[in-house]
C-alpha positions, -999 to 999 in steps of 0.1 A, spaced: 294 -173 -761 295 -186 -726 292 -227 -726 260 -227 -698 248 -198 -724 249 -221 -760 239 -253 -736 209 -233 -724 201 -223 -761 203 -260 -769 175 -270 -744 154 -240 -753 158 -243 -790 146 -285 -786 121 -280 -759 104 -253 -783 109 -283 -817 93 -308 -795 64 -282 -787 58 -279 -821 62 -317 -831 35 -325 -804 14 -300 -817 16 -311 -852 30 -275 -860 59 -292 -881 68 -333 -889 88 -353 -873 113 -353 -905 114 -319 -903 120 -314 -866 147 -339 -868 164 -320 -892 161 -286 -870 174 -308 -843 206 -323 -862 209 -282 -871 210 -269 -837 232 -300 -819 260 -290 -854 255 -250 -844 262 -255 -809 293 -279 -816 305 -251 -836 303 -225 -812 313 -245 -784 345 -254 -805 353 -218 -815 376 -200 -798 378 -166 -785 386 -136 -802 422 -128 -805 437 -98 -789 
């Protein structure tokens, strides 16, 4: 993936945890956890390099 494409992921996948932690939807332990999740998913993919040809 595009780098503006997995950092725009990022935003959208917190913005939507701290919905749901205001909301009392989830915990805050929980929606830590999701956080640490996505920040290690989009390290990965930001470190992964394209496929070979």
């Amino acid at each position: 993936m595009h780098k503006p494409a997995v950092a725009g992921c990022l935003v959208a996948g917190l913005a939507v945890i701290g919905f749901l932690t205001a909301t009392d939807v989830i915990d805050t332990v929980s929606a830590i956890a999701v956080g640490v999740a996505l920040f290690i998913a989009a390290g990965v993919e930001l470190k992964r390099k394209g496929p070979s040809r």
